[in-house]
N, CA and C of each residue as an Amber inpcrd file, in Angstrom:
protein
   270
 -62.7890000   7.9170000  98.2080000 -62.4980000   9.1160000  98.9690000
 -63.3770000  10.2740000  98.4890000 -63.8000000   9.9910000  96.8580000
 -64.4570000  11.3160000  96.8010000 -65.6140000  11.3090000  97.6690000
 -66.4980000   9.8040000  97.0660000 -67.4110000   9.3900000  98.1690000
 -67.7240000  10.0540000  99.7630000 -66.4840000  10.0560000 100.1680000
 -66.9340000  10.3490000 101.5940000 -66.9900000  12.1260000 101.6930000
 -66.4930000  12.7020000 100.6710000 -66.4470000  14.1510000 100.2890000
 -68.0350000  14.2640000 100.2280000 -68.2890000  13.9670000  98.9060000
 -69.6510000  14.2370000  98.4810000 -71.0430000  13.5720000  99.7080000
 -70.4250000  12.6110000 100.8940000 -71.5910000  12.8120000 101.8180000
 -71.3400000  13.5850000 102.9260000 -69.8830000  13.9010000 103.5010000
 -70.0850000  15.1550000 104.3200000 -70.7550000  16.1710000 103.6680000
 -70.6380000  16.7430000 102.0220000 -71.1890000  17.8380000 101.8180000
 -72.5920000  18.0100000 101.8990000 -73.1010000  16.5970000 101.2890000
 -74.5080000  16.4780000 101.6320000 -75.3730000  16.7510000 102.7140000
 -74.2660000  16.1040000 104.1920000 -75.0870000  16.4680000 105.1700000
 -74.6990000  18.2960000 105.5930000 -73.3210000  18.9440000 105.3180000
 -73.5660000  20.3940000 105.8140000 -74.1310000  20.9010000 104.3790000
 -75.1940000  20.3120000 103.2310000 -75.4290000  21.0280000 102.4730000
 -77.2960000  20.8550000 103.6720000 -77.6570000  19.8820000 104.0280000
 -79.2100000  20.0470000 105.2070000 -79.9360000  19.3090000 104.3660000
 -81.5880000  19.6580000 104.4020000 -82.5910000  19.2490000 103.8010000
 -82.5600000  20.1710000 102.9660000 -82.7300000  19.6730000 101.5510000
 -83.3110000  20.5420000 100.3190000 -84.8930000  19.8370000  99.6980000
 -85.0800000  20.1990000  99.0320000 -86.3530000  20.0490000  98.2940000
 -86.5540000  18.3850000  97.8460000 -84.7480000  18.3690000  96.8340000
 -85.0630000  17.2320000  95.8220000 -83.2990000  17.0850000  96.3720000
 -83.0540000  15.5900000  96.3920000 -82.0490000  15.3210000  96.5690000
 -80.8860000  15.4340000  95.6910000 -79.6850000  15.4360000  96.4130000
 -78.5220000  16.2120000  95.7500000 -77.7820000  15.1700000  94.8770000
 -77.0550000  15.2950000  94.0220000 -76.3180000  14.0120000  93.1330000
 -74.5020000  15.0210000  92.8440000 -73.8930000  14.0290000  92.7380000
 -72.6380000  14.7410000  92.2000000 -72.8080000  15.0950000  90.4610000
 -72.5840000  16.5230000  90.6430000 -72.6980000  17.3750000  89.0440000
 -71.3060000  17.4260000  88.3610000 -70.5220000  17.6070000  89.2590000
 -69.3130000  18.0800000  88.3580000 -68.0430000  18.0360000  89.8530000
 -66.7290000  17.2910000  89.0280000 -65.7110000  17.4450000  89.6530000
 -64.6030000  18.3230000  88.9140000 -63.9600000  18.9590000  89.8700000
 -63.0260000  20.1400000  89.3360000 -61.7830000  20.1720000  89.8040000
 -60.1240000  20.0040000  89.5660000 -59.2720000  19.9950000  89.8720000
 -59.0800000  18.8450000  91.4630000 -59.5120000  17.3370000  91.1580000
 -59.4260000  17.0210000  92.1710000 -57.5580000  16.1620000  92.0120000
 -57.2190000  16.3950000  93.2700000 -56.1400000  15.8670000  93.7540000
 -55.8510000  14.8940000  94.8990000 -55.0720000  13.4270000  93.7760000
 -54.7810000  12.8290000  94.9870000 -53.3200000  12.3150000  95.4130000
 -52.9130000  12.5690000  96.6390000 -52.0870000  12.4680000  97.3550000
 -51.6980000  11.2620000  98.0060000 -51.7820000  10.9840000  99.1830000
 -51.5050000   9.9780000 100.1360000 -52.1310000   8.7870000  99.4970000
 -51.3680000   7.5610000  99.1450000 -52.2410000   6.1590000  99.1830000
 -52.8240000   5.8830000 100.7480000 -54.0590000   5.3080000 100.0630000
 -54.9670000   4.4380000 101.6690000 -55.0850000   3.2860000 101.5750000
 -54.3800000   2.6100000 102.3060000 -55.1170000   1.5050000 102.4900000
 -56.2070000   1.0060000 103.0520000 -57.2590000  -0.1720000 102.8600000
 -58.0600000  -0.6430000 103.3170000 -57.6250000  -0.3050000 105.3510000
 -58.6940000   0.2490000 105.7390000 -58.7450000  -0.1370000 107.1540000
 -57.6990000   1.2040000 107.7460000 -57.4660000   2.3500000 106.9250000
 -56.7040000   3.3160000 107.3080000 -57.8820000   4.3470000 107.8890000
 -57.4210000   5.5110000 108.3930000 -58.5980000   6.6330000 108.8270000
 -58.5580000   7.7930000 108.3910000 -59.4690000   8.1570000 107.5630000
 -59.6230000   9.3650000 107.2630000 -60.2620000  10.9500000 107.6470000
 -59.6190000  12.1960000 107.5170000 -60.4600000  12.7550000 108.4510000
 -61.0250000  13.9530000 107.1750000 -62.6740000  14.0660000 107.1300000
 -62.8450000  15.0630000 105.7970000 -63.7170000  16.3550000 106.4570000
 -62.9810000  17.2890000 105.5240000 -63.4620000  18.6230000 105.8830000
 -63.4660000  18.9580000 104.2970000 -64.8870000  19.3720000 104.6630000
 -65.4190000  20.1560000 103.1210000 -66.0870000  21.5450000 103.7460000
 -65.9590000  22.4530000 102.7450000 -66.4980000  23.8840000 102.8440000
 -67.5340000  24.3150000 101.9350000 -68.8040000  24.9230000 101.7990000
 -69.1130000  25.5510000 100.8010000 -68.7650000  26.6980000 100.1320000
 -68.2620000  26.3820000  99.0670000 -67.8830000  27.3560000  98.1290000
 -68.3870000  28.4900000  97.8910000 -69.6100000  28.0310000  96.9560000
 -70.6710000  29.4160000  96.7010000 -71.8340000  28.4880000  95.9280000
 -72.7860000  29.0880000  96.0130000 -74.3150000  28.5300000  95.3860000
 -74.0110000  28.8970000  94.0650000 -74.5630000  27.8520000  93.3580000
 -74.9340000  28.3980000  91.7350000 -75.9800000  28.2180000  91.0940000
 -76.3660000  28.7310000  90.0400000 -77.8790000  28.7830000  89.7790000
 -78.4110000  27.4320000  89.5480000 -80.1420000  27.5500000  90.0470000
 -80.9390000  25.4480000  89.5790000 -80.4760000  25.1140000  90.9010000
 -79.6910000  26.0280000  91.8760000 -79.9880000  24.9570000  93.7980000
 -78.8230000  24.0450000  93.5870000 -77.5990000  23.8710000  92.3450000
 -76.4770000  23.5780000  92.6320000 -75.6460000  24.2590000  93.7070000
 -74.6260000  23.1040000  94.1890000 -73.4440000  24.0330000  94.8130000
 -72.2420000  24.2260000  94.9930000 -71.5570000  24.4040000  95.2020000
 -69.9010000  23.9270000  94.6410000 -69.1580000  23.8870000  96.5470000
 -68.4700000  22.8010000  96.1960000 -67.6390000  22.6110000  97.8660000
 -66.3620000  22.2220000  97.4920000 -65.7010000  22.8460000  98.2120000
 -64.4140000  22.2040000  98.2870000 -63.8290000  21.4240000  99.5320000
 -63.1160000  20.7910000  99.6230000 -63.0660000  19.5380000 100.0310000
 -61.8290000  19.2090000 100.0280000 -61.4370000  18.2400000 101.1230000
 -59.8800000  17.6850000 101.3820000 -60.1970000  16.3540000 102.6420000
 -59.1440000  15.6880000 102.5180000 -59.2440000  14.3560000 103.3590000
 -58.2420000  14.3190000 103.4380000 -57.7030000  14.0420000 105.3260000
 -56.3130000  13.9270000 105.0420000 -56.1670000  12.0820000 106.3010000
 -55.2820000  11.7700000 105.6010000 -54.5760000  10.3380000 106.3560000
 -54.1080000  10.3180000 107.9640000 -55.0390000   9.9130000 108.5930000
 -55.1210000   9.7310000 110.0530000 -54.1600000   8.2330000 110.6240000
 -53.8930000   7.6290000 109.5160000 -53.1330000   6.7670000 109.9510000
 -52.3020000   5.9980000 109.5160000 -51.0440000   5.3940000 110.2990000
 -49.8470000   4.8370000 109.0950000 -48.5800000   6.3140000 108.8540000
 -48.6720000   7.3560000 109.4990000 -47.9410000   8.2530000 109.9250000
 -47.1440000   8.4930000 111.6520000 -46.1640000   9.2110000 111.8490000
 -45.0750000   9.4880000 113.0700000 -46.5660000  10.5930000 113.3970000
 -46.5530000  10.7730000 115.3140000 -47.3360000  11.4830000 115.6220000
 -47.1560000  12.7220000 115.7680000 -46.1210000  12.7510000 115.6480000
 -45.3740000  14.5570000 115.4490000 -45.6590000  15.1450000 114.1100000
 -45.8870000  13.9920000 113.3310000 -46.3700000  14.6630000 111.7900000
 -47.3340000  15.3660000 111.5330000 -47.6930000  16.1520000 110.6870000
 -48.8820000  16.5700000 110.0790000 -49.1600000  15.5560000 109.0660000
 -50.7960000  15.5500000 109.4970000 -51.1710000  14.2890000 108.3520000
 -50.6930000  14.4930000 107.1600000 -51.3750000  13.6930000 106.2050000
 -50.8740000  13.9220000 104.6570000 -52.6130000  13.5980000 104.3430000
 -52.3360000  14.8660000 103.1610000 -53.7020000  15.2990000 102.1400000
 -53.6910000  13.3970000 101.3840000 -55.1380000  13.2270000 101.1830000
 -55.1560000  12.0180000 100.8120000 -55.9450000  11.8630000  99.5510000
 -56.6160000  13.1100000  99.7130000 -57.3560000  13.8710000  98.3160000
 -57.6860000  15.2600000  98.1350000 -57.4050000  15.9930000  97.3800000
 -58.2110000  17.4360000  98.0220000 -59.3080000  17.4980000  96.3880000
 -59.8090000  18.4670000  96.4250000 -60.2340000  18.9270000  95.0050000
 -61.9480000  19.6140000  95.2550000 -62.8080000  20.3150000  93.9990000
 -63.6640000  21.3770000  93.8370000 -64.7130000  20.1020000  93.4510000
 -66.0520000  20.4240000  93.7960000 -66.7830000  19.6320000  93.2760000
 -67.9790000  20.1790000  93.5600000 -68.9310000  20.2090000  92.4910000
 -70.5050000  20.5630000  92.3830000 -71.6370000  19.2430000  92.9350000
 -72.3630000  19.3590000  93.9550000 -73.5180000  18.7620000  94.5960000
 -74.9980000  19.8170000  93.0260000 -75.4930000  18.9370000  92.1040000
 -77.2970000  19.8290000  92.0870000 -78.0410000  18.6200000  92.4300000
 -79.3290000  19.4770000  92.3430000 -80.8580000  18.6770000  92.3660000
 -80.5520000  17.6010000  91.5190000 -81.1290000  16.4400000  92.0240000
 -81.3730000  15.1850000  91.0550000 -82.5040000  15.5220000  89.6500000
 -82.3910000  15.4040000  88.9220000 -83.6800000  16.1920000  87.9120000
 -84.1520000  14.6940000  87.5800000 -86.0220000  15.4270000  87.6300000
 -86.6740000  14.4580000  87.8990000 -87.4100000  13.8930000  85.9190000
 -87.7680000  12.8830000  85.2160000 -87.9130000  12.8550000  84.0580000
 -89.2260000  12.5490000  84.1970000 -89.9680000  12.8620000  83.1570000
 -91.3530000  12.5920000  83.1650000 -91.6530000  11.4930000  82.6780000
């Protein structure tokens, strides 16, 4: 689940220079069990830029299925997480 966090952010983070890697996770929370073959729906936000072209997003996924339709889904993960540059070694 974080997985699918860290590639929505990727794609509303666009084209950058040098590709993005997960830096740092921060207060992540999980909620709802998934099973194999369930649906998830993810909305991530950007946070704020931080220095070196890192960025911080926050992020939530909630359970599209295996719930009453009158329900509000259920959070299936939420939590803070840093996208930087891949750093390159000589």
């Amino acid at each position: 689940m974080l997985e699918a966090m860290v590639q929505a952010a990727r794609r509303l983070a666009g084209k950058t220079p040098t590709p993005l890697v997960l830096g740092q996770v921060r207060a992540l929370k999980y909620g709802a069990f998934v099973r194999p073959g369930s649906t998830l729906r993810v909305t991530v936000d950007l946070h704020k830029q931080l220095d070196g072209g890192a960025i911080e997003f926050k992020g939530e996924a909630h359970l599209l299925t295996g719930f009453s339709s009158d329900a509000e889904p259920k959070v299936a993960v939420s939590g803070r997480f840093v996208l930087r540059p891949v750093r390159q070694r000589a």
